[in-house]
C-alpha positions in Angstrom: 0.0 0.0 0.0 3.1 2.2 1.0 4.6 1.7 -2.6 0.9 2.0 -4.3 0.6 5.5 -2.4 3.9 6.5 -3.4 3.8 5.9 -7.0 0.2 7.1 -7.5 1.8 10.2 -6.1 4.5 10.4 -8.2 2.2 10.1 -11.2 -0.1 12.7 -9.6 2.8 15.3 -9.4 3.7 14.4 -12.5 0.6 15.8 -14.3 0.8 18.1 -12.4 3.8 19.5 -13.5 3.1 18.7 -17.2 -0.1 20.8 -16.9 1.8 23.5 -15.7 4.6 23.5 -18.4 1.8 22.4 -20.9 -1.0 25.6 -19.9 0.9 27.7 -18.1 -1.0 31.4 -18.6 0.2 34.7 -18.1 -2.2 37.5 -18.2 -1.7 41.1 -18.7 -3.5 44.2 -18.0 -3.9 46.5 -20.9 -5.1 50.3 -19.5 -7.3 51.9 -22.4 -8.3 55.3 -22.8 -10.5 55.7 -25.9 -14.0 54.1 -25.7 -14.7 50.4 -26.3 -16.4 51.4 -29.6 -13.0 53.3 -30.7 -11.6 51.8 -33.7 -8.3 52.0 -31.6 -10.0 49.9 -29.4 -11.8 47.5 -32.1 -9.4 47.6 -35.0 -5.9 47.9 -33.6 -5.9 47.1 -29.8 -8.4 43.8 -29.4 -6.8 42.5 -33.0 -3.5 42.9 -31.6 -4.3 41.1 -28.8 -5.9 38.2 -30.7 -2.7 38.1 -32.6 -0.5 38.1 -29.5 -2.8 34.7 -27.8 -2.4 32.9 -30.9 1.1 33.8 -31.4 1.9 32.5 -28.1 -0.7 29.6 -28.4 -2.3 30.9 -25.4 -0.1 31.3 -23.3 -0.2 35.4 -23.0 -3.6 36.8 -23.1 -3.9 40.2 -22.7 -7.0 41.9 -20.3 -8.4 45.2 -21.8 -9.3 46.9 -18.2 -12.5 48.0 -18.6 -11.8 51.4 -17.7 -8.2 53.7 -18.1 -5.9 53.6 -14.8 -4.8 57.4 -15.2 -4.9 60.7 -17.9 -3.8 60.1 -21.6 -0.5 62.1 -20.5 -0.1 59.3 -17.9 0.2 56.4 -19.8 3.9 56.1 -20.8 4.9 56.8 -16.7 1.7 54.2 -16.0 3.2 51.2 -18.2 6.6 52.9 -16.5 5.8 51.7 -13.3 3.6 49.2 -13.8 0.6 50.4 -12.5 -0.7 48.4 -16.3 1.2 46.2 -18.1 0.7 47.6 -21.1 -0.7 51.5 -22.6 -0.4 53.5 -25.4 -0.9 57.0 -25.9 1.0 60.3 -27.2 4.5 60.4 -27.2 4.4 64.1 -26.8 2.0 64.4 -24.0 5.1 64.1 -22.4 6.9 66.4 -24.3 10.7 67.0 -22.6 10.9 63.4 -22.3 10.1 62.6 -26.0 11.5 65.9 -27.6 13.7 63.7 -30.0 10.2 62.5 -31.5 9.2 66.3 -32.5 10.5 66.4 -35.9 7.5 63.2 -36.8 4.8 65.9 -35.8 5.7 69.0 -37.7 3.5 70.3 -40.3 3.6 69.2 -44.1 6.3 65.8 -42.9 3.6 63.7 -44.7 -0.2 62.1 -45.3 0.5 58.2 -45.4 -0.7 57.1 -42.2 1.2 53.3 -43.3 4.4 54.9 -44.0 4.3 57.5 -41.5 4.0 54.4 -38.6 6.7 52.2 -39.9 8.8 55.0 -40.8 9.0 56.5 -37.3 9.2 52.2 -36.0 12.5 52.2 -38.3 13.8 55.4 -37.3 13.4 54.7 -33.3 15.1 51.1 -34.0 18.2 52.7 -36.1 18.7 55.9 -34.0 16.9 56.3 -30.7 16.3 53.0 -29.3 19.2 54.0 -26.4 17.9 57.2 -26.1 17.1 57.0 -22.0 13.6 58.6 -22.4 12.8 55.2 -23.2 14.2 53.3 -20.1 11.3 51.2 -18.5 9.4 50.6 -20.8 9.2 47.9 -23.7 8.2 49.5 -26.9 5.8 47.3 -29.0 4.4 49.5 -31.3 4.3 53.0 -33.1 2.1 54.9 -35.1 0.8 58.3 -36.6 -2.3 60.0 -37.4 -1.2 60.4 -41.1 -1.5 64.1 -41.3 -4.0 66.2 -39.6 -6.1 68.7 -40.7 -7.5 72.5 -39.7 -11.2 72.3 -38.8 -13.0 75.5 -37.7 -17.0 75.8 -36.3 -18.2 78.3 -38.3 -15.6 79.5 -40.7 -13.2 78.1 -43.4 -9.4 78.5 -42.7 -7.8 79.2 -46.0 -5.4 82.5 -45.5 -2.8 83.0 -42.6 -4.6 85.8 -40.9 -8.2 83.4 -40.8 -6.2 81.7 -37.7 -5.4 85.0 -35.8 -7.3 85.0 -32.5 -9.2 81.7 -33.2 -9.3 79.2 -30.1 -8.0 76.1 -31.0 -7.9 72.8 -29.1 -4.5 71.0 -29.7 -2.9 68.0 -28.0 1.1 68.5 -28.3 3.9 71.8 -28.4 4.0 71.1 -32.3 0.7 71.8 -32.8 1.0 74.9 -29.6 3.9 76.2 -31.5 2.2 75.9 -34.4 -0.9 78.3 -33.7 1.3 80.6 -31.8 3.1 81.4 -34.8 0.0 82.1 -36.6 -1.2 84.2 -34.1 -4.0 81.7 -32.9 -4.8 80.9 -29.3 -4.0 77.3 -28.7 -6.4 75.2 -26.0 -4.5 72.2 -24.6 -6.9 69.0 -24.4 -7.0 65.7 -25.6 -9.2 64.5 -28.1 -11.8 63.0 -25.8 -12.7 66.6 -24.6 -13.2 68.0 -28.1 -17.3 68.0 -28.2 -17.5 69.9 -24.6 -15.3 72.1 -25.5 -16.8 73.1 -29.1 -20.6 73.0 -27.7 -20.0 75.0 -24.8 -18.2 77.7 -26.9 -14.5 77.4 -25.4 -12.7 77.2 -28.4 -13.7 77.6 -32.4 -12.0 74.8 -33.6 -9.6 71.8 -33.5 -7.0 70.4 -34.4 -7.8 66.5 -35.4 -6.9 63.9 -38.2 -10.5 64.0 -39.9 -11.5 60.1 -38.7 -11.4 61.7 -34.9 -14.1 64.0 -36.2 -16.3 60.7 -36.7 -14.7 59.1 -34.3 -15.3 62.0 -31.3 -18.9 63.1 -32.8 -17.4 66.4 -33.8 -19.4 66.0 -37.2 -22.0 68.9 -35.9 -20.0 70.9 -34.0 -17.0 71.1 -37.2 -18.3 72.5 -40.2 -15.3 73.2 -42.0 -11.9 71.2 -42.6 -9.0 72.7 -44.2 -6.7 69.5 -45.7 -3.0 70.5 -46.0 -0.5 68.0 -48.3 1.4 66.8 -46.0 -0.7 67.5 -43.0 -1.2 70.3 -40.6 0.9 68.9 -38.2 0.9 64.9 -37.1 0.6 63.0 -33.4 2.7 60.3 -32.3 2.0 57.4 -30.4 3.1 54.2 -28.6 2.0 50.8 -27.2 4.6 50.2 -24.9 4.8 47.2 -22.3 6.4 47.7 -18.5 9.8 46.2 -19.0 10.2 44.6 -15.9 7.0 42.3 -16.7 7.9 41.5 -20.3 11.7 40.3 -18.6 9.2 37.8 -16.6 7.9 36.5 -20.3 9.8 33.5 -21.4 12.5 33.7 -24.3 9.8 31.9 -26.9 7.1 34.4 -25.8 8.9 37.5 -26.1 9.6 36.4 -29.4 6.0 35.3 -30.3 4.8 38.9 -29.0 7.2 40.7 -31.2 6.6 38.8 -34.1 2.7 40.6 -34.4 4.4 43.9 -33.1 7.1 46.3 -33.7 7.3 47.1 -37.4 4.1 44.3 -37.6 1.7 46.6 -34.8 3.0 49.8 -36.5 1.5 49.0 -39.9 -1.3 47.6 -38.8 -2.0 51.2 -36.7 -1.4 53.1 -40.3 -3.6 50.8 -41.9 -6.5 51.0 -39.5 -6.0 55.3 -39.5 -5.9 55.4 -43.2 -8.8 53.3 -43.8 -11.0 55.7 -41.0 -9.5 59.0 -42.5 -10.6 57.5 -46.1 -13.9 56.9 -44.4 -14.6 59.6 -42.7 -14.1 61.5 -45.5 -16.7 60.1 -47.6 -18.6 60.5 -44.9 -18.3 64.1 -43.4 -18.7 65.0 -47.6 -22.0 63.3 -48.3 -23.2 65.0 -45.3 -22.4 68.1 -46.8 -19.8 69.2 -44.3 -17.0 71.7 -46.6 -13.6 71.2 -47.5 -11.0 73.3 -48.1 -7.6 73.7 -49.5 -4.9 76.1 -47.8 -4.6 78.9 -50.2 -0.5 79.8 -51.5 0.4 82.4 -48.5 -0.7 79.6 -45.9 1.1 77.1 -47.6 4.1 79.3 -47.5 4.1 80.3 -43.8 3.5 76.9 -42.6 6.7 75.7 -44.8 8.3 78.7 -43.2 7.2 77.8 -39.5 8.2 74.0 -40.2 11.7 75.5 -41.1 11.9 77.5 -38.0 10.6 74.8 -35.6 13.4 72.0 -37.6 15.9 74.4 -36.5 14.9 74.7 -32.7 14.5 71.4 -32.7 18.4 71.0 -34.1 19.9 73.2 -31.8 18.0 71.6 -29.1 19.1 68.0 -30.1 22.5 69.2 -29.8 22.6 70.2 -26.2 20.9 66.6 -25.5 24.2 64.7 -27.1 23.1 64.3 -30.5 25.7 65.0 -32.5 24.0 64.9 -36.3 20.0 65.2 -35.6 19.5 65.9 -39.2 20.5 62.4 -40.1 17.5 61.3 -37.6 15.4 63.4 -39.6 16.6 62.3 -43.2 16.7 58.5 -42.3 12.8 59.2 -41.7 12.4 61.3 -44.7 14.2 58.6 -46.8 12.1 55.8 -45.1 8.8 57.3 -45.6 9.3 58.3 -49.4 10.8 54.6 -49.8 7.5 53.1 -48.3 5.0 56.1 -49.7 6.0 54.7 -52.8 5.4 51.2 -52.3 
């Protein structure tokens, strides 16, 4: 009976064991800030995650929390500390930290949402990935809004002097900088805020990529849209993981996850914003909304503030330890225009 006890307990911790090498789970808490009906949330986050179970045959799922653990501008210092294992958000809502990011946002650098997104992926992987801004936090994924647009309540926004005095929501010191040098007054406040803002009369306008018109319900409120080549100005954003976590993933997991991210979760971000920005579009034109295009003298000025801004940002990127920031900003260039064409 002794040696009947003592096998069936061997076998016993035997299964054991092989279930737990076998089914082994790790979960991880994703903190969202858009609404569940986003297609951030639909289109790029929840299919990412689908990708990342299968990848790792199950054994990392990934929890959307059902509600955000802090601000937008807290997300990076969220995922940071591990407060959630993974967020995204704005690069630039933390805007010291990430000031070696600010040349991706300035006006007229492009209207590709695909390119834009693996260009900047590239660019931080060749040239910034020790950059210590970045210590902390396991980047998975990049993206931009592929050019943003001027959209005004009541007015359209054609000529230089149409901005002066407007108030103007804008998330980021490209776009602040940007209306300052037009002589507008910029509003700071994420997206999310937009409609309170518009309906109760704080600002005239905003500064969005035109699917966050749809996407925020701005339709009513946004009458006019000004579409720049190039874009007004762009945003940038990360999904980025709490590096002390992902060191607690195995070897063959780590792998698995980067194999649907990086360059992979970047173009599927571009892809998902060009398709709304195509779609809202279509949409925001059959309902009669009216489009614009920047007239010469506003092309001009923003080329000229764009110039301006490049230069701050060189001189700036110099006293930071960069000794050739222009070749950060040409690798990107050449990148984009490589992949624009494709």
């Amino acid at each position: 009976m002794t040696h009947l006890k003592k096998t069936t307990l061997a076998i016993g911790i035997g299964i054991a064991l092989g279930t737990g090498v076998t089914h082994a789970q790790t979960t991880l808490n994703l903190s969202n800030w858009v609404p569940p009906n986003h297609f951030i949330s639909t289109d790029i986050l929840a299919a990412w995650i689908e990708e990342v179970e299968e990848a790792t045959e199950g054994r990392v799922r990934i929890r959307m929390l059902p509600s955000a653990v802090g601000a937008p501008e807290k997300h990076w210092e969220l995922a940071r500390l591990g407060v959630a294992d993974i967020t995204w958000s704005n690069f630039t809502y933390e805007p010291i930290r990430f000031k070696s990011l600010w040349f991706s946002e300035m006006p007229l650098t492009g209207s590709n949402a695909v390119a834009s997104s693996v260009a900047l992926w590239e660019t931080i992987e060749a040239h910034l990935s020790d950059d210590p801004a970045y210590d902390g936090v396991k980047l998975l994924g990049v993206g931009l809004l592929g050019g943003g647009a001027l959209h005004h309540s009541r007015q359209p926004m054609v000529e230089p002097q149409d901005l002066r005095n407007q108030k103007l929501r804008m998330g980021g010191p490209i776009q602040r900088e940007l209306l300052e040098a037009f002589g507008a007054v910029p509003v700071a406040a994420p997206a999310t805020r937009g409609y309170e803002l518009l309906e109760s009369g704080v600002v005239d306008g905003s500064l969005h990529p035109l699917e966050s018109v749809i996407a925020f319900r701005l339709e009513s409120q946004l009458a006019h849209h000004t579409l720049f080549p190039g874009g007004f100005y762009d945003a940038s954003f990360f999904i980025g993981m709490n590096e002390r976590k992902w060191n607690t993933l195995s070897e063959a997991d780590q792998e698995a996850i980067m194999s649907v991210s990086g360059e992979h979760l970047s173009r599927l971000w571009g892809e998902r914003f060009h398709a709304q920005n195509q779609a809202a579009e279509k949409q925001l034109r059959e309902a009669g909304n009216q489009f614009h295009e920047p007239s010469e003298a506003l092309l001009e000025r923003t080329g000229e503030v764009r110039e301006a801004m490049l230069a701050s940002w060189v001189e700036d990127m110099g006293e930071m330890g960069y000794d050739d920031p222009m070749a950060i900003v040409d690798f990107y260039e050449n990148r984009y225009q490589a992949l624009d064409s494709e």
